[in-house]
N, C-alpha and C positions, 0 to 999 in steps of 0.2 A: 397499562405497562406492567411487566412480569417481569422480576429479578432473577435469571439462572443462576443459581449456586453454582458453582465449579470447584466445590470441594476444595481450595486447595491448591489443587494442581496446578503444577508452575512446569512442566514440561510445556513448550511450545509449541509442539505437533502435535499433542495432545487436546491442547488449547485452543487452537488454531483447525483442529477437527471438530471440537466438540461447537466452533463456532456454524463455521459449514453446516455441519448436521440439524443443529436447531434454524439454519436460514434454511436448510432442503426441506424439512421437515416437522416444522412445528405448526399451530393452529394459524392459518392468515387471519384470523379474527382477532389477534392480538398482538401489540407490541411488544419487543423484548429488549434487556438491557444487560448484558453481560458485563463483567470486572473479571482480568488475572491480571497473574504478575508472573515474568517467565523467569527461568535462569539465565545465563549467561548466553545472549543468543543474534544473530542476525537475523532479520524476516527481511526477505526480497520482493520487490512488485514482482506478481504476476506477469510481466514483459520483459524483465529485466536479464541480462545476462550474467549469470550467479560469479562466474571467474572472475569477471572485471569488475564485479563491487565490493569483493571483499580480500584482504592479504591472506592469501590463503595458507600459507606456511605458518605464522600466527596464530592461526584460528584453530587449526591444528592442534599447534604447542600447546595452546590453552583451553583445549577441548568447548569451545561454543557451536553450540547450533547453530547450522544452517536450514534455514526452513523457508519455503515459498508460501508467498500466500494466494488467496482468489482475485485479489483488489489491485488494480495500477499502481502508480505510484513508484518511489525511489524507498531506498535497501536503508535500513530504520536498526538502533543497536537497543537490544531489551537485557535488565539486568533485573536486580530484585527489587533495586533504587526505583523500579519503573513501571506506572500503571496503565495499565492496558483497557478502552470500555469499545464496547460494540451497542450499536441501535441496530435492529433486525425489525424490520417493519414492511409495509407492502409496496410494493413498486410505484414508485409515482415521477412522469418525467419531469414536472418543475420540483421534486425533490433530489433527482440526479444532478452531480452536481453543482446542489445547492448546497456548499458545506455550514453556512450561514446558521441554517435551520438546526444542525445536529450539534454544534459548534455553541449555541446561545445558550442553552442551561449550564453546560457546563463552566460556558466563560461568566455566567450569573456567579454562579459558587463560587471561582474563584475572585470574580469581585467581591463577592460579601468576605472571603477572609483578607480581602485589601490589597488586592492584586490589581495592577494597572494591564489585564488581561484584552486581547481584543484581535479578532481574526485578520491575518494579511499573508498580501500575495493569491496564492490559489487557494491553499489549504493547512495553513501553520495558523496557531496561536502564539502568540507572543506579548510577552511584560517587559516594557519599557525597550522594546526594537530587540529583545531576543528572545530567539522560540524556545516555545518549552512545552509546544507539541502540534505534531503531525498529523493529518486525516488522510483516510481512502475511502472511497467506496466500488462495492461490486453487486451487481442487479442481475438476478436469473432470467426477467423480462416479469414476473411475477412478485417474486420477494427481493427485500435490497438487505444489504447490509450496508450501515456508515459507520468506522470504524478509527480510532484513535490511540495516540503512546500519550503519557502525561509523562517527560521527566521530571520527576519528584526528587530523588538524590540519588540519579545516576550516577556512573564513573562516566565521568566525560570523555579524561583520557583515554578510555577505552574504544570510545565512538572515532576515537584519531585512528586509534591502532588495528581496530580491526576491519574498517573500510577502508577502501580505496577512491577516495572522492576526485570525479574528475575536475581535469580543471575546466571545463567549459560550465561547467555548475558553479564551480567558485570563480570563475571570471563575470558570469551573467548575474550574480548577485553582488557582486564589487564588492567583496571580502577577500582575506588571504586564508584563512583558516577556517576550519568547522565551529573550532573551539571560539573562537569570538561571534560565532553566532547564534549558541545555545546557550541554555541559562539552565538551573534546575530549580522548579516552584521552589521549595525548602527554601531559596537562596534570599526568598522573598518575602520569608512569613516574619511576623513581628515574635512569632511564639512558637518552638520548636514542636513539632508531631514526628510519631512515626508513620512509615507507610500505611499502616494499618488504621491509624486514628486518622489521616486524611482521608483513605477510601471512604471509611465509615461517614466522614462529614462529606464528603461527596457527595457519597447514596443519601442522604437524608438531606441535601441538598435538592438534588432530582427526584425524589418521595416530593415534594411542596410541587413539584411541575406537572404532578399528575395525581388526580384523587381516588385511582382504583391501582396501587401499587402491590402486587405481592410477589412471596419468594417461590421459584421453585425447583425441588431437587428431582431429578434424571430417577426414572427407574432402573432397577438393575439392565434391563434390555435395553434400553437406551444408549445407558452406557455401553453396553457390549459390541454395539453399533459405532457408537464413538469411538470407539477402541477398532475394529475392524475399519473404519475410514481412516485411522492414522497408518493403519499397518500398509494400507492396500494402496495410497496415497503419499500421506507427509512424511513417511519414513523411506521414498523409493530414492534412489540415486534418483530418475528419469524424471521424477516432477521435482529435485532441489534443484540439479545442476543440468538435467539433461538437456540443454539447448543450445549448446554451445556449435556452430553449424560450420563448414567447409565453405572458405567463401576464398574469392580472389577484387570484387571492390567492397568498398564500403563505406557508406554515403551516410551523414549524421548534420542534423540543425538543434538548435534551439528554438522551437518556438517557446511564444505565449502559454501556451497551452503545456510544452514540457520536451525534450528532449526525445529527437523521434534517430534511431541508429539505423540503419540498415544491412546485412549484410547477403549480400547477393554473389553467387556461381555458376558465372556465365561459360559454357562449353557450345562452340562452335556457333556461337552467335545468337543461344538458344541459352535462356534460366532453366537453371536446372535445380537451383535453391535460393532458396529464398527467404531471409529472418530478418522480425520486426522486434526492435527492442528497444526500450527507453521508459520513461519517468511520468509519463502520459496518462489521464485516464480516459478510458472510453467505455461506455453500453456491449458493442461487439467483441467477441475474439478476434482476433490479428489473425489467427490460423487462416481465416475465411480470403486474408487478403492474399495471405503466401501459399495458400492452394490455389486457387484462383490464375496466381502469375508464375507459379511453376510450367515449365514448356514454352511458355510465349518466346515471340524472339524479344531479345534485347534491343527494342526498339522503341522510340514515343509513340510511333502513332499507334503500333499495337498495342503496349499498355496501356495507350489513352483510351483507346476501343475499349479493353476487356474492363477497366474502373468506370466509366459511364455508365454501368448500372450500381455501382457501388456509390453507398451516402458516406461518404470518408470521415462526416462529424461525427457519426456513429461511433467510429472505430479511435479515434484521437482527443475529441472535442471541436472548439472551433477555431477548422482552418481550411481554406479555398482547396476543392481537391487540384487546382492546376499547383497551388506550390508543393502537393504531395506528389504530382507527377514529376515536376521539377528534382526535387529530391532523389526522385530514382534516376532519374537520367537528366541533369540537367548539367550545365558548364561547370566545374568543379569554382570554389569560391576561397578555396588552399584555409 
């Protein structure tokens, strides 16, 4: 395992490139393990539609970042209270996923400083029934990333104020608020740290999980590379917010697996757009599904023809593709 320095750097698109870029391009012969901590900021799943998770006027007034990442999942608030790790390792299907495996060193550590620490649901950690952090991951077909927030002494308040949580998330969890169902570790140490001196006990936490650990710092080129994927990427309007699509239905469940939205634009009987958004993780892009059903008629048995060669657990995780055809076209359930 190899520790990337990041310098530092608390910009989020910065951070969030330099993560990318060591998953596109570092040696597959070796594991990686990244730590930041960003400014004040939103990171969006990769599916998600950027307008509807966050108050946008807000967000605004108090200048946070908005930044999309590579990874599924739901829209996540990063402050400086808040540590960010990345595992960058080789693709492997029983390690998709499997938040379990990326999840246990870390919930080790935070056992040994006397945390009632312990994975639930899909991909939260949580002390004593409330979370105090989130996972994603996203896999090239080659290299994966599994990816995590640790709230340490976040502003909570601020996770109210600058999302927009719906309520089919807070009714499927049988909560009223956000706020009752976050915690931040600090709330739970017997012995105060700052961010800094929990990091440092983290990593030397994860150093005892692996006996070839070392650090290492980005050549100048590297960086400069890191810095050209933020420019050309995490800083465009068209990968924060661009997907926000032209629709006239739009069809949304919850499953098991996470919250699938649809918005669909149907002209003369015929899709003519087609957007998949929600909280979901999958292996595929979604692009493959709404190019695919652009033009079809809006119909079942044509959709159902054209997804017959499509593995739909690929693209969601596990769920029957007849209830994904359902979804698109089936008796509304109000």
């Amino acid at each position: 395992m190899i520790f990337i320095e990041n310098e530092g750097n608390t910009n989020p698109r910065l951070n969030l490139a330099l993560e990318e870029y060591a998953l596109r391009n570092f040696s597959a012969e070796n594991d990686y393990l990244l730590f930041y901590i960003n400014e004040p900021s939103i990171i969006i799943g990769r599916n998600q539609n950027t307008l509807e998770e966050i108050n946008l006027s807000y967000v605004e007034e108090n200048n946070i970042h908005i930044v999309r990442r590579v990874s599924g999942g739901g829209a996540v608030y990063h402050d400086f209270g808040n540590l960010n790790f990345s595992f960058i390792t080789n693709h492997d299907v029983k390690s998709l996923s499997n938040f379990k495996k990326f999840t246990a060193p870390v919930i080790k550590v935070l056992n040994s400083l006397g945390l009632n620490a312990e994975l639930k649901g899909r991909n939260d950690i949580e002390v004593d029934d409330k979370k105090i952090s989130g996972t994603a991951q996203f896999s090239t077909g080659k290299r994966m990333v599994s990816h995590g927030t640790l709230l340490y002494d976040t502003d909570l308040g601020e996770v109210v104020n600058a999302l927009n949580v719906k309520m089919s998330k807070i009714q499927s969890k049988g909560h009223k608020s956000v706020r009752s169902r976050v915690a931040n570790i600090s709330e739970f140490l017997k012995e105060p740290l700052k961010i800094e001196e929990f990091r440092q006990l983290l990593l030397e936490g994860l150093y005892d999980e692996s006996e070839a650990f070392e650090s290492y710092h980005l050549t100048a080129e590297e960086w400069k590379a890191v810095h050209q994927l933020k420019e050309e990427k995490y800083d465009t309007w068209d990968w924060n917010y661009g997907r926000s699509p032209k629709f006239n239905i739009q069809r949304s469940k919850r499953f098991p697996i996470g919250e699938i939205d649809l918005r669909i634009f149907v002209e003369k009987g015929h899709i003519i757009d087609f957007k998949v958004f929600g909280d979901f993780f999958g292996k595929e892009p979604v692009e493959n599904i709404e190019q695919l059903l652009i033009g079809a008629r809006y119909d079942r048995s044509d959709i159902s023809e054209l997804l017959k060669a499509i593995e739909v657990k690929e693209y969601f995780g596990d769920i029957p593709k007849e209830d994904f055809v359902e979804l698109i076209y089936g008796e509304d359930e109000g």
